[in-house]
N, C-alpha and C positions, 0 to 999 in steps of 0.2 A: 150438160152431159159430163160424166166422169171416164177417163180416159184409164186406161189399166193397163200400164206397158212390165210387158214377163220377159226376159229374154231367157231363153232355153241353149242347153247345152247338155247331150246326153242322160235328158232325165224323165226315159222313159218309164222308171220304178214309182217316177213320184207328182207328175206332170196333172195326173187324170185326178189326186187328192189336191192339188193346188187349183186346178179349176174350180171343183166341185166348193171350194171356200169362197171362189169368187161368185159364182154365180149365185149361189143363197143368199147373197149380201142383200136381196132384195130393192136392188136401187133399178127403178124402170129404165133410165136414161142411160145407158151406160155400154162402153165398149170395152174390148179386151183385146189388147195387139200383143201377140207374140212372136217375138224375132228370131228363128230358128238359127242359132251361130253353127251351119255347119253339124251338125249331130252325128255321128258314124253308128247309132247306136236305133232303136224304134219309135223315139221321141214324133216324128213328123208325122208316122202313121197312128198313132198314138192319139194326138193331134187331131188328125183329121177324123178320127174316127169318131171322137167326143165332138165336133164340131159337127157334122152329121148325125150324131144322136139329140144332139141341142140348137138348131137351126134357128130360134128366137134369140139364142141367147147373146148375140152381136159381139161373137171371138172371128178375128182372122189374123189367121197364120202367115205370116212376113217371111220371104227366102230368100235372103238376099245372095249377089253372086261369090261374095267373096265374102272369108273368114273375117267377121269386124272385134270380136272379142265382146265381152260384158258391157262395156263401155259403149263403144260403138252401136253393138247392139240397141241398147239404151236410149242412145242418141236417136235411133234410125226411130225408133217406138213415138218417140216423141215429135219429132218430126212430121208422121204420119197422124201424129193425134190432132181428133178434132173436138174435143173434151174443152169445157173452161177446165176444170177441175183435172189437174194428172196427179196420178198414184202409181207406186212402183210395188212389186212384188216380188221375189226370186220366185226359181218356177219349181222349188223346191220345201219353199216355206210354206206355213197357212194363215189365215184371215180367223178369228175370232168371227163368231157369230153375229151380227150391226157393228162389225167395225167403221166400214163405208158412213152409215149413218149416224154414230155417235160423232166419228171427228169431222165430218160434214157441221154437224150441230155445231160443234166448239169451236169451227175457226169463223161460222156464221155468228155467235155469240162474241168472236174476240177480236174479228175483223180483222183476220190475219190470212198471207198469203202461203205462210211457210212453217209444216205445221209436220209433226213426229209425235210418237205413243210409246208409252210401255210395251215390254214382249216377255217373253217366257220361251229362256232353252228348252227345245226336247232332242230325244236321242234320235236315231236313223228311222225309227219307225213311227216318228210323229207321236211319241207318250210326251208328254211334260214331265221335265225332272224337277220341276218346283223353284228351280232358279229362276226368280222375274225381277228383270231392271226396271226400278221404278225412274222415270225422267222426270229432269227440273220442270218449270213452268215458263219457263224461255231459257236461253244459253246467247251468250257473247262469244265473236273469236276469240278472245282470250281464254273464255271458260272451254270451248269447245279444243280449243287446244289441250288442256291437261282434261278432257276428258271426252271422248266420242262416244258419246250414250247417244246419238244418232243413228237407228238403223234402218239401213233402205227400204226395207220394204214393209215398214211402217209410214213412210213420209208422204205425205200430198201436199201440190203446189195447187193454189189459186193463181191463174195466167192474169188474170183482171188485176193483180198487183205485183207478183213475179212477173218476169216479162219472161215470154218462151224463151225468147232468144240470148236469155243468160241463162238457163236450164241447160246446159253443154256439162255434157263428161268429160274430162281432158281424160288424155291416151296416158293414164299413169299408173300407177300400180297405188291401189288405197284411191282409185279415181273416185268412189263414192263421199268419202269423207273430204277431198280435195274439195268437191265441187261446194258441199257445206262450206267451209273455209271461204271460200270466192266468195258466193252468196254473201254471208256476215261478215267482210272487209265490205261490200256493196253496200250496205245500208238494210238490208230486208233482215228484218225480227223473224227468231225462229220462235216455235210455239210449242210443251211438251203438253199434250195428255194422258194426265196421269193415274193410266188404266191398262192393264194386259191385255191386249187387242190382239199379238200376233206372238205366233210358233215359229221359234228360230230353228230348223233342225240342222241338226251339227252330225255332216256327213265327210267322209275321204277321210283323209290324212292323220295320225296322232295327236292329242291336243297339244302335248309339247313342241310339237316340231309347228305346229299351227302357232301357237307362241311366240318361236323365234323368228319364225318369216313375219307373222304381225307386227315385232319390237322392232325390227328391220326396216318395215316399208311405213313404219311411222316415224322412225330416225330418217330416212331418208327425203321423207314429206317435208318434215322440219327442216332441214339443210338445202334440200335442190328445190323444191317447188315451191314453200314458203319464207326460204331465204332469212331464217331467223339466226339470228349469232348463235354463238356458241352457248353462253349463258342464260339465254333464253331457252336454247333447245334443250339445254341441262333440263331446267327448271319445268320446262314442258313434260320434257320426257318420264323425270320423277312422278308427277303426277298422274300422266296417261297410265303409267302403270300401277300405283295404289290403285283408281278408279277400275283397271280393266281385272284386277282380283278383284275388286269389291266386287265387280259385277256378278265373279262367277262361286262366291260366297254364300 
């Protein structure tokens, strides 16, 4: 089974197009847990109304009682999965058409538990701007330091060689990339496929100002969570930022 953890947060404009990516994916075996963080907005009815219009399609909506954030969320998804195979999704992005089943193929083919794909920005309303990161063919923490071409909701773990129990989001800001980072200090290979599989859409805030909280909370990653000197975080930092223009080039 493939496990498909969405955590949601007010994304009743875009919730019902992220489904509809998932469930075409055509994988028989498969579930879809999403973890409602709190929504103040129609996200839940939203929800539930697609999950009664689609009764086969094995989605159930998680509420938990208290506010847990992206992460948390995350965690709780995972927790509840009973998938070998978990996949992560924002509940705001979309799935390419056999995305499920091409990188299914290729981590079958490469024997790998820890596996990430090309994607392609689009704007608010899910068009492609023809921006697409192509990713390596593996990444080291070293590499993955000066360059996070890792993105969530492109990555599937196989738990038969990932162990769940090191699949943890830490409570941190850039908790997705962190957890990358722990993974590849641990010893587990990451895997790129290198194919446009998923729609990043790039919603809220100005890109600039998205910029400078991203230069922020990756100096910060560097210095308090990965405790790398200062020369190091230099050297990191120069690079995370060549690679995060190239990307958007």
């Amino acid at each position: 089974m493939v496990s498909v953890v969405v955590p949601v947060y007010n994304l009743e404009k875009y919730i019902t197009a992220t489904l509809d990516s998932i469930t075409s994916q055509g994988i028989p075996d498969m579930e879809v847990l999403l973890v409602d963080d709190k929504s103040t907005d129609s996200s839940v009815s939203v929800i539930n109304d697609y999950i009664a219009a689609h009764p086969d399609a094995g989605i159930r909506l998680i509420e938990p009682d208290e506010k847990l954030k992206a992460c948390g969320a995350r965690n709780l998804g995972i927790r509840e999965s009973s998938g070998r195979y978990i996949a992560f999704l924002d509940g705001d992005d979309l799935w390419m058409a056999d995305k499920l089943k091409k990188q299914l193929a290729f981590m079958e083919e490469r024997k790998c538990g820890f596996s990430f794909t090309g994607y392609e920005f689009a704007d608010e309303k899910a068009q492609p701007l023809g921006k697409i990161v192509r990713v390596p063919e593996t990444i080291t923490y070293s590499q993955a330091l000066r360059n996070t071409t890792i993105f969530t909701s492109t990555v599937i773990f196989d738990t038969q060689i990932v162990k769940k129990e090191d699949i943890v989001f830490p409570d941190i800001l850039s908790e997705d990339t962190a957890l990358w980072f722990a993974l590849l200090i641990k010893g587990y290979k990451a895997f790129g496929l290198y194919e446009n599989l998923t729609l990043y859409r790039r919603t809220g805030n100005s890109q600039s100002s998205d910029k400078k909280d991203a230069a922020r909370r990756i100096w910060n990653l560097y210095r308090r969570s990965e405790h790398l000197s200062l020369p190091r975080s230099v050297f990191s930092f120069v690079g995370w930022g060549f690679n995060a223009v190239k990307r958007r080039i």
